[in-house]
Backbone bond lengths (Angstrom), bond angles and torsions (degrees), N, CA, C in turn:
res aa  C-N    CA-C-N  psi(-1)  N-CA   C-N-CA  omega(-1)  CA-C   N-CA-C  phi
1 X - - - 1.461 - - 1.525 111.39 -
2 X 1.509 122.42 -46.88 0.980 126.75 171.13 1.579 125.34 -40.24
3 X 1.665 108.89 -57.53 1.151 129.55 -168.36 1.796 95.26 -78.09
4 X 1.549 139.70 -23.71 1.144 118.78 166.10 1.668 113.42 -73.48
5 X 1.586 118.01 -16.92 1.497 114.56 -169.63 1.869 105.15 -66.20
6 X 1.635 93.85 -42.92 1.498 105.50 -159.01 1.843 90.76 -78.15
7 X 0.938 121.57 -47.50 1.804 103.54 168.31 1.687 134.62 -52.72
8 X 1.572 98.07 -26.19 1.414 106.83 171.78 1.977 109.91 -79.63
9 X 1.665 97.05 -37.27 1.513 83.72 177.30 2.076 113.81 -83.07
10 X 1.020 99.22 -19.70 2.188 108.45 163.11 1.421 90.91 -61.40
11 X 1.481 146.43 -67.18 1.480 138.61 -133.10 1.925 96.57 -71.73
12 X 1.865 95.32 -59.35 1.427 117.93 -158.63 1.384 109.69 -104.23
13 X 0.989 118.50 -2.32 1.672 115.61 166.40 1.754 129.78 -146.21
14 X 1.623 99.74 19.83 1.463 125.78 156.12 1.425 126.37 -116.20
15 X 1.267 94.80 -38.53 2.057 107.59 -167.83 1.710 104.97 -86.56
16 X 1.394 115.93 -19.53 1.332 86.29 160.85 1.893 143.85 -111.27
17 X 1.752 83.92 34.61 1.094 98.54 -161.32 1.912 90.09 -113.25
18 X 1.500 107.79 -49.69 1.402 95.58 139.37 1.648 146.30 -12.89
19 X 1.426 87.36 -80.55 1.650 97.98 172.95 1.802 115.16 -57.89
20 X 1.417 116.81 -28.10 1.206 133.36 -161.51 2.172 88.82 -82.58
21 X 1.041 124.87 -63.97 1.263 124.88 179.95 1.875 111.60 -54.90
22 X 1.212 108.81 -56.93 1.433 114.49 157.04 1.559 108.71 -9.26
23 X 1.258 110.51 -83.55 1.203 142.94 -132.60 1.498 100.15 -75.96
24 X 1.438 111.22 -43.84 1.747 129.68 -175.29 1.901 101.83 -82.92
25 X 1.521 110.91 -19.30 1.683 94.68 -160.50 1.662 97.26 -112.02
26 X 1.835 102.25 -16.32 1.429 99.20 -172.66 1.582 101.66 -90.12
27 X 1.539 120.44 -26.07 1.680 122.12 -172.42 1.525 95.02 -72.83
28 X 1.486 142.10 -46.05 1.201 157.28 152.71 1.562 102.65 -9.64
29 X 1.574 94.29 -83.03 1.556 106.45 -160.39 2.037 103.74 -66.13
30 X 0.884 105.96 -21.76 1.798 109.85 -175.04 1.460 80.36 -73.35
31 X 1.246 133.04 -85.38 1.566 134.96 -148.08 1.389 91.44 -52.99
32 X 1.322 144.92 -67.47 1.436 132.25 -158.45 2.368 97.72 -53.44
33 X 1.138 93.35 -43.39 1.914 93.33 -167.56 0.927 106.34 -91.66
34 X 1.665 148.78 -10.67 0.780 114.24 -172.06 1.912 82.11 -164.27
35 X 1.081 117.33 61.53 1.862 121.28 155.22 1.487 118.20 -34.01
36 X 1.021 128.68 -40.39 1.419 125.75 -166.51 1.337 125.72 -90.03
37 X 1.701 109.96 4.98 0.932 117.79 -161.36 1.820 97.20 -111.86
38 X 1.365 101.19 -13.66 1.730 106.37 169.66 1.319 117.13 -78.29
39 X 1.354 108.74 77.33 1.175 134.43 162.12 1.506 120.28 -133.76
40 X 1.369 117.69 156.20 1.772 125.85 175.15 1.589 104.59 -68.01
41 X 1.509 133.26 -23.85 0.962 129.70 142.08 2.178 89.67 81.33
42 X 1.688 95.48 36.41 1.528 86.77 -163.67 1.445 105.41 -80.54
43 X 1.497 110.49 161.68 1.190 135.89 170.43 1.570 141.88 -89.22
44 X 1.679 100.57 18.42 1.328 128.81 -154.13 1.474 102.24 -82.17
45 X 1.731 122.03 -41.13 1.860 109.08 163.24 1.461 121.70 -58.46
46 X 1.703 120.35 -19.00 1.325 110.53 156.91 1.311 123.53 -52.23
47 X 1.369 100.64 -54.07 1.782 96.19 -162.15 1.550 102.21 -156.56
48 X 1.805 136.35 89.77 1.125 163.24 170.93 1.609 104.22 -22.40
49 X 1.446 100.49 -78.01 1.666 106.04 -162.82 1.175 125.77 -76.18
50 X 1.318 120.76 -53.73 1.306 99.22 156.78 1.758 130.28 -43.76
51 X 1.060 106.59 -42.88 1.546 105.46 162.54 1.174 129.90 -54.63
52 X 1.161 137.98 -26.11 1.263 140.89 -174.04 1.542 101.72 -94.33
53 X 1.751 120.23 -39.21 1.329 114.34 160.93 1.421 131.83 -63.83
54 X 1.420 110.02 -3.46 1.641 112.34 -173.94 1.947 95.45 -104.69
55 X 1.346 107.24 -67.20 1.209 117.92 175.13 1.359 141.10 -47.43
56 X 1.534 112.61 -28.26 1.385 115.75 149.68 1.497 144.24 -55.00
57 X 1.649 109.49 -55.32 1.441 122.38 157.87 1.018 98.39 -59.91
58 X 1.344 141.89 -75.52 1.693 136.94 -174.65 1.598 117.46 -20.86
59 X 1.440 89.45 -58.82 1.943 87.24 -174.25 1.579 109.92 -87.41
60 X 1.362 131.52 -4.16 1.565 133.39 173.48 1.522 92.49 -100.46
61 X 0.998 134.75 4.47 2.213 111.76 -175.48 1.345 84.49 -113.28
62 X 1.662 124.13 -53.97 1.510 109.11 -173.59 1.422 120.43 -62.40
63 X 1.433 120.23 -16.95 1.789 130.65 -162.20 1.679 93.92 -75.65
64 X 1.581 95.08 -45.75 1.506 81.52 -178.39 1.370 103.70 -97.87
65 X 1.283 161.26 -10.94 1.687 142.56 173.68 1.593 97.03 -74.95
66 X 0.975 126.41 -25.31 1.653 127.60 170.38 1.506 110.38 -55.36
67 X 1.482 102.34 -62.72 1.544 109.66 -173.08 1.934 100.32 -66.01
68 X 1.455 128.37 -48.91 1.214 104.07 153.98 1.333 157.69 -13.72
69 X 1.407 116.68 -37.39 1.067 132.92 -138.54 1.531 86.00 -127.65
70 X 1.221 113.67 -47.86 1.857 119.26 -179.94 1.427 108.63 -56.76
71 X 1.478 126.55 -55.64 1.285 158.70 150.95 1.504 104.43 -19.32
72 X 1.552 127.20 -52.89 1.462 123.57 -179.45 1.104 86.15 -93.54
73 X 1.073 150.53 -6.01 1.735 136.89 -178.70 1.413 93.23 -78.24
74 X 0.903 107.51 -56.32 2.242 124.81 -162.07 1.489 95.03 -51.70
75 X 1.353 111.12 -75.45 1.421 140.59 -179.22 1.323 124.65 -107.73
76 X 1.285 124.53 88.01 0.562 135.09 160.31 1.965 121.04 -81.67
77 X 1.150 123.23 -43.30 1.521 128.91 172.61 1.807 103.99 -46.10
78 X 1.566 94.94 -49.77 1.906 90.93 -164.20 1.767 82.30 -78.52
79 X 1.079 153.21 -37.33 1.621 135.36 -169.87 1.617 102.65 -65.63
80 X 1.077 130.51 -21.20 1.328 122.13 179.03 1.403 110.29 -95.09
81 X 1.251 118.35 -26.16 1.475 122.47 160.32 1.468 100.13 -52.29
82 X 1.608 116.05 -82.50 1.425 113.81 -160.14 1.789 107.37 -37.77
83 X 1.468 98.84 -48.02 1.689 88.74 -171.84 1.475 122.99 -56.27
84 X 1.401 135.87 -24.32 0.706 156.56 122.11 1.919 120.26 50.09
85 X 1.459 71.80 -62.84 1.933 118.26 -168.13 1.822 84.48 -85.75
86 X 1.790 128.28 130.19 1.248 107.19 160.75 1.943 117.27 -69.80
87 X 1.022 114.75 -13.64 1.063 100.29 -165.34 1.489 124.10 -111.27
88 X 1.491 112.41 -0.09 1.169 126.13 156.52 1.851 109.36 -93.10
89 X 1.524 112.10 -9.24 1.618 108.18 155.33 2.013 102.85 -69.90
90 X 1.124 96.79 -70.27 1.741 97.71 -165.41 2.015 96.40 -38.63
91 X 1.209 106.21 -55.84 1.387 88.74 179.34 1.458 143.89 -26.68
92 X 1.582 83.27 -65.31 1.675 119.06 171.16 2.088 107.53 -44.65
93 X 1.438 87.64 -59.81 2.218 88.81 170.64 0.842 98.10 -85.25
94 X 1.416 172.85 -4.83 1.304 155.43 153.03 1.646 106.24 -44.54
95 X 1.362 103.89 -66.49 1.556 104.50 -160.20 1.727 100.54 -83.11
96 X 1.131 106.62 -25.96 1.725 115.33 179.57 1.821 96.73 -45.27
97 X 1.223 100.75 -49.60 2.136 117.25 -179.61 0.761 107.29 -66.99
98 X 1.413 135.82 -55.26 1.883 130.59 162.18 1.214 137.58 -42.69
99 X 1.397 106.52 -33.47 1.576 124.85 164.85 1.663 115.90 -70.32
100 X 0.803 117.13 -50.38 1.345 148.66 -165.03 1.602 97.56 -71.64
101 X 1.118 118.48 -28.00 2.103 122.58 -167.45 1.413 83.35 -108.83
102 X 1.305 120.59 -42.39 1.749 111.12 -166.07 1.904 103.15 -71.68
103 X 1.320 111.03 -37.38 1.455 107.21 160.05 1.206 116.58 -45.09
104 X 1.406 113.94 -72.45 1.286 127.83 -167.68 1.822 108.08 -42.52
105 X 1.483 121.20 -38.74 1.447 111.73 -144.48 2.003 69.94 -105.08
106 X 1.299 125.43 -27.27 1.579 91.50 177.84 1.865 116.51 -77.79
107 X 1.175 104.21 -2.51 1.516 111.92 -168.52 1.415 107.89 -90.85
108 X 1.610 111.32 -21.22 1.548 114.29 161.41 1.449 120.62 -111.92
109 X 1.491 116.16 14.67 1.515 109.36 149.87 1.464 106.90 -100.77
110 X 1.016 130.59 -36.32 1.933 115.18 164.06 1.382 114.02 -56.36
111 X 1.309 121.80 -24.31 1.815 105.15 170.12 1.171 105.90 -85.64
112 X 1.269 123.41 -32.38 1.666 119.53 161.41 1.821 118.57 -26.21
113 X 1.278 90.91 -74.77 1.275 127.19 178.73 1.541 94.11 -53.77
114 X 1.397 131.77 -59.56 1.683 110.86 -173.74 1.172 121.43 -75.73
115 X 1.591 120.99 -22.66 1.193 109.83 171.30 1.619 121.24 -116.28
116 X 1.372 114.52 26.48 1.350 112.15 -172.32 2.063 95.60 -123.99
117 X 1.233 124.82 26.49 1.624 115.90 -175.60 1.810 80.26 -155.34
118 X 1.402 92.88 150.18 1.510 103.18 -172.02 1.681 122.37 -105.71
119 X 1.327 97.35 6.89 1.159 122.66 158.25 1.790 130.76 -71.97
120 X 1.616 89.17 -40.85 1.525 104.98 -169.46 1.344 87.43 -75.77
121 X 1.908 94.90 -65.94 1.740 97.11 -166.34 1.317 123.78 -30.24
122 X 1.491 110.28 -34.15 1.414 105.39 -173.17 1.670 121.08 -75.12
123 X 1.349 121.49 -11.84 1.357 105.10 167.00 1.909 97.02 -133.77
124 X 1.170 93.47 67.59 1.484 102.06 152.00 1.720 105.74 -140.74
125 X 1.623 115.40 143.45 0.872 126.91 -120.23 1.779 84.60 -117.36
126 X 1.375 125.87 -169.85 2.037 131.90 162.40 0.909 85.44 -55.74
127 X 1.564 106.64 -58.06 2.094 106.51 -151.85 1.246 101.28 -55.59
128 X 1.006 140.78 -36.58 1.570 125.43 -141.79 1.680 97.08 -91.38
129 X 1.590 92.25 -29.85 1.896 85.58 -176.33 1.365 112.45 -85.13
130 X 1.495 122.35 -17.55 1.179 133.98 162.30 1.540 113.54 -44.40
131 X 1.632 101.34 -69.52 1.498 111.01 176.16 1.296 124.92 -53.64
132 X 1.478 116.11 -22.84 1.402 124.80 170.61 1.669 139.40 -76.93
133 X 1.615 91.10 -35.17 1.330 115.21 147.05 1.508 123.16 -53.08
134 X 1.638 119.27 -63.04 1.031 99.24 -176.09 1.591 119.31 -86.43
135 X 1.684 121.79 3.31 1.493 119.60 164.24 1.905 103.84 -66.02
136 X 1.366 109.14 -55.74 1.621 114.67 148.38 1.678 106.91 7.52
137 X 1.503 101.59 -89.22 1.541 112.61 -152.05 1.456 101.95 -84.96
138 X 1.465 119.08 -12.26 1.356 101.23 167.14 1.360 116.11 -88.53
139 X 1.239 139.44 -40.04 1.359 138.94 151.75 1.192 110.98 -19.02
140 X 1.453 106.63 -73.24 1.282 100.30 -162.81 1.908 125.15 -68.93
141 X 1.415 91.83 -26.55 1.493 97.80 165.39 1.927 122.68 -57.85
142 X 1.192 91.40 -40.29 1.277 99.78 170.87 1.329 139.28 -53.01
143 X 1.373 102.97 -38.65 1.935 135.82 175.59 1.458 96.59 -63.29
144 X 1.774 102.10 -62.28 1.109 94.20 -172.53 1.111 140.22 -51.49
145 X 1.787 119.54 -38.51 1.489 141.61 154.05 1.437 101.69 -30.45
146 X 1.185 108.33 -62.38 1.895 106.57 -159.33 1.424 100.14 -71.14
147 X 1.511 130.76 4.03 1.893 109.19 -167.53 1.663 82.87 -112.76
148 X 1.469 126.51 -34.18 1.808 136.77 -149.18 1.796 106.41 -88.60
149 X 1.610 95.06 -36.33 1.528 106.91 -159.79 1.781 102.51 -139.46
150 X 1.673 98.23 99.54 1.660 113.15 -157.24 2.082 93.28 -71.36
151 X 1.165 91.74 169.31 1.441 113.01 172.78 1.317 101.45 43.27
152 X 1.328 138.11 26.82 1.524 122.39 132.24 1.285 137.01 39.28
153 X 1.292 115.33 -78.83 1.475 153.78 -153.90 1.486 88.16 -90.13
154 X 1.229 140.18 -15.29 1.554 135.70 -169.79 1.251 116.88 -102.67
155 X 1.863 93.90 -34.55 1.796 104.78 -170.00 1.522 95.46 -98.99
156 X 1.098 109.69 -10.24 1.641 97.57 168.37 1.265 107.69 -93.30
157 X 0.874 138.76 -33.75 1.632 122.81 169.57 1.465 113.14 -79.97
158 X 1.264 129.17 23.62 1.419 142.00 160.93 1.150 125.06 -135.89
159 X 1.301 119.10 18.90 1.478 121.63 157.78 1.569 109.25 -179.61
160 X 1.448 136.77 -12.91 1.439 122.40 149.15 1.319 102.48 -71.76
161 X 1.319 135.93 -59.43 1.771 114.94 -169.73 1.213 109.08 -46.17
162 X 1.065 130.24 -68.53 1.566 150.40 -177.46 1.910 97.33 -24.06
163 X 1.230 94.40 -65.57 2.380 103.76 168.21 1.515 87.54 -52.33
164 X 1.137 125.31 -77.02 1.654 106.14 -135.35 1.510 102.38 -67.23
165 X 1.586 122.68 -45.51 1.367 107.36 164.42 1.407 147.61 -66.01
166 X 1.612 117.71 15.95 1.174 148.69 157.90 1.981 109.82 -73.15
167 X 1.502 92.10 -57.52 1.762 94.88 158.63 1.101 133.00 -80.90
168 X 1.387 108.70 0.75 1.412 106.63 154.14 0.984 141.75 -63.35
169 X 1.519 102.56 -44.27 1.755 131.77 -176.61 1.287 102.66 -102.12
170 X 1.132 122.91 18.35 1.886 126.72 164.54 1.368 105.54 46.34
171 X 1.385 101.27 51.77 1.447 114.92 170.65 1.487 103.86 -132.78
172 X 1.401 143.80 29.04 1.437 151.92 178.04 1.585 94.73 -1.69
173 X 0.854 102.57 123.28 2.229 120.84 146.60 1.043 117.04 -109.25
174 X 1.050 126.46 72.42 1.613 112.88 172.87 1.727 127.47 -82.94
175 X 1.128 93.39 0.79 1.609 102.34 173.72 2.157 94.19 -66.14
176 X 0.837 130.22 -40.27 1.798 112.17 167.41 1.109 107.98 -43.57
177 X 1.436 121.02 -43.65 1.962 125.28 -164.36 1.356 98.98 -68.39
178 X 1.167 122.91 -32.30 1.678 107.73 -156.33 1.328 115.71 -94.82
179 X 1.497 125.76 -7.13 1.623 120.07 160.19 1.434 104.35 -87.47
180 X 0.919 133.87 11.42 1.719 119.84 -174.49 1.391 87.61 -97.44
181 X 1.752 92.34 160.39 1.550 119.69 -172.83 1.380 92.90 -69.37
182 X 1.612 104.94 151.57 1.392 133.95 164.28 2.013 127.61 -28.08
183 X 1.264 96.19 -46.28 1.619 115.69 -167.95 2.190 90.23 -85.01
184 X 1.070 86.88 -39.69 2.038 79.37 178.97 1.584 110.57 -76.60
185 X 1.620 111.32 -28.10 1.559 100.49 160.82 1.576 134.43 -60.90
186 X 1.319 107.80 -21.28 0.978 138.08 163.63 1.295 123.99 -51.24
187 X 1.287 112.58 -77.86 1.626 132.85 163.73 1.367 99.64 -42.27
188 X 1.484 139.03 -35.23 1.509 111.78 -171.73 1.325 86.17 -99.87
189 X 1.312 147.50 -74.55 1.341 123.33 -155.80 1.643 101.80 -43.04
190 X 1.235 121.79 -77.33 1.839 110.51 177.91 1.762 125.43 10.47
191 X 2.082 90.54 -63.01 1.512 104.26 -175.39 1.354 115.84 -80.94
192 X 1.191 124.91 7.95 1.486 127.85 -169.78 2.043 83.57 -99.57
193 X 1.079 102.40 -43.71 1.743 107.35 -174.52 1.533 125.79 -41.55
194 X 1.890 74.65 -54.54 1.774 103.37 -173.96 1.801 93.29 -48.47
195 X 1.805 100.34 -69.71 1.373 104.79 -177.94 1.556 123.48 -16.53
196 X 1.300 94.90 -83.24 1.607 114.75 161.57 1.485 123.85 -1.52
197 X 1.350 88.38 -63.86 1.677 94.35 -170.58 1.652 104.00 -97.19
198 X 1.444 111.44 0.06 1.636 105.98 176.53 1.350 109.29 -19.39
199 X 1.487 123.18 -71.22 1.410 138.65 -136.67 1.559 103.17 -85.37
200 X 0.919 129.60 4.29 1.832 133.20 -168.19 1.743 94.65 -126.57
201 X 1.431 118.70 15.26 1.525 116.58 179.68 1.271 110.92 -155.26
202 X 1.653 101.95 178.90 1.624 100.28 -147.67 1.755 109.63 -86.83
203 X 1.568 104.48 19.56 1.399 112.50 -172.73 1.395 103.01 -92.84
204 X 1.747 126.29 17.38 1.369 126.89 162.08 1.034 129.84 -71.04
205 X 1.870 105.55 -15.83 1.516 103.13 165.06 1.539 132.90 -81.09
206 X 1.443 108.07 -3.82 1.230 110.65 146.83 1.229 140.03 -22.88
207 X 1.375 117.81 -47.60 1.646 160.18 -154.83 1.772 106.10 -85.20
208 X 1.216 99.77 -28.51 1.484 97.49 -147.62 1.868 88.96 -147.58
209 X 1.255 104.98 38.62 1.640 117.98 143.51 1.262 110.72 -17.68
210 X 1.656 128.84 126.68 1.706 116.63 169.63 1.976 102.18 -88.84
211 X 1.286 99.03 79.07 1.650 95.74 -176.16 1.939 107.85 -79.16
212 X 1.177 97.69 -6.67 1.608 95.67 160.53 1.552 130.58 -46.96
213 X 1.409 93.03 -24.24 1.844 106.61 -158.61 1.869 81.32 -84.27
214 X 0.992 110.97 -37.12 1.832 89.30 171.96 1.398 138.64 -37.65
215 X 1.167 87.65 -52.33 1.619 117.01 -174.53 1.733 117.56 -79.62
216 X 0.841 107.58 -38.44 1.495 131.73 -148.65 1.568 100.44 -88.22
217 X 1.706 108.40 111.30 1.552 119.68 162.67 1.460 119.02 -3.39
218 X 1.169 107.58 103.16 1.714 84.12 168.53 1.584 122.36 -84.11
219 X 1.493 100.81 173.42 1.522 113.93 -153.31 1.643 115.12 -123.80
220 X 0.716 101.82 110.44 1.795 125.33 177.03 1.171 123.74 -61.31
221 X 0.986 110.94 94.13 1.691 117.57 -170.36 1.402 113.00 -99.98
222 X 1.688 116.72 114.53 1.517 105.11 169.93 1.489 120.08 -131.95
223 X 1.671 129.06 150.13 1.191 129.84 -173.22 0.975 98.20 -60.80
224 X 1.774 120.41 154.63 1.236 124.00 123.92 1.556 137.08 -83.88
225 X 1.197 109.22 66.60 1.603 120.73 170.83 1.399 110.34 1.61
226 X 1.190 123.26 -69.92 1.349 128.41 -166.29 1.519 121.94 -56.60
227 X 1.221 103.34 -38.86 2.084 126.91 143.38 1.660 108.07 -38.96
228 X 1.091 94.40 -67.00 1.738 96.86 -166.95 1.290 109.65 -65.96
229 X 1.374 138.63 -35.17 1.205 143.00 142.13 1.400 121.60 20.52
230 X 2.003 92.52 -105.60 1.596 129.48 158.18 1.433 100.23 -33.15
């Protein structure tokens, strides 16, 4: 009993404070040594279609289960309000599951795609299969939550927010973590990992958005015919 207390307080009230320092000293220390390397570093002039079939669902299912998840973090009081309503709940997990499979099925045609053509394989890196693996098990942990353990979206805004803003304020509760089902313990140690290893993968370009292109004059580009000619 002992030895499960002291692993639950290492998993849920050490490792993500870990992963959390990681994450701030290693994204830090990469950008000061090595800037040029914050890039997606994509592989898309190799090989188009499959890429565009992996990478699309991939980057639209996580954009929004991300913004989900921030959203019950923020608010949690008004998400339990909205659910409230049954049918703006079924809504809310309906599309939460749609998002969540459209991740999932672009996150296993880009590993397809990286490790099944010998082109890709060849400049994809540990990290990347590392990072893929464990985007892998959080996805998929996640799906699984939403098909095993209904209304989701309710018990996380009534007792995961409640944890993560406990580690926020470096006051850990982990007594929320320890009645939840097995597969959601999972999912948070997982995301403490992902965190972790943010800074050693190609998800640094995240970080470094070109939000200039908003703002910024646009630019007029014209042939010279007489070039193209010759």
């Amino acid at each position: 009993m002992e030895n499960a207390q002291y692993l639950d307080q290492l998993l849920f009230g050490v490792l993500p404070y870990l992963a959390l320092a990681t994450f701030f000293l290693g994204t830090i220390q990469r950008y000061r040594s090595q800037a040029f390397t914050y890039s997606s570093l994509s592989s898309q002039f190799l090989e188009n279609q499959r890429h565009f079939w992996g990478m699309v669902p991939l980057h639209y299912g996580i954009l929004v289960v991300l913004a989900g998840h921030v959203v019950a973090f923020l608010f949690p009081r008004q998400l339990l309000a909205w659910n409230g309503h049954p049918v703006r709940l079924y809504i809310l997990e309906i599309s939460a599951l749609i998002f969540g499979l459209l991740t999932l099925v672009g996150l296993l045609t880009t590993l397809i795609r990286r490790l099944g053509y010998s082109k890709i394989r060849t400049v994809t890196s540990t990290a990347d299969i590392v990072l893929y693996l464990l985007l892998l098990v959080q996805v998929a942990s996640g799906v699984t939550v939403a098909v095993t353990h209904s209304w989701g979206s309710s018990w996380f805004a009534a007792s995961a927010a409640p944890y993560l803003w406990s580690i926020v304020t470096l006051d850990p509760n982990i007594s929320f973590v320890l009645a939840m089902p097995f597969m959601v313990k999972v999912h948070i140690v997982n995301a403490c990992l992902v965190i972790g290893f943010f800074p050693f993968t190609r998800l640094v370009h995240i970080l470094v958005i070109p939000n200039p292109y908003l703002w910024r004059r646009p630019q007029v580009v014209r042939w010279n015919r007489a070039q193209d000619v010759r």
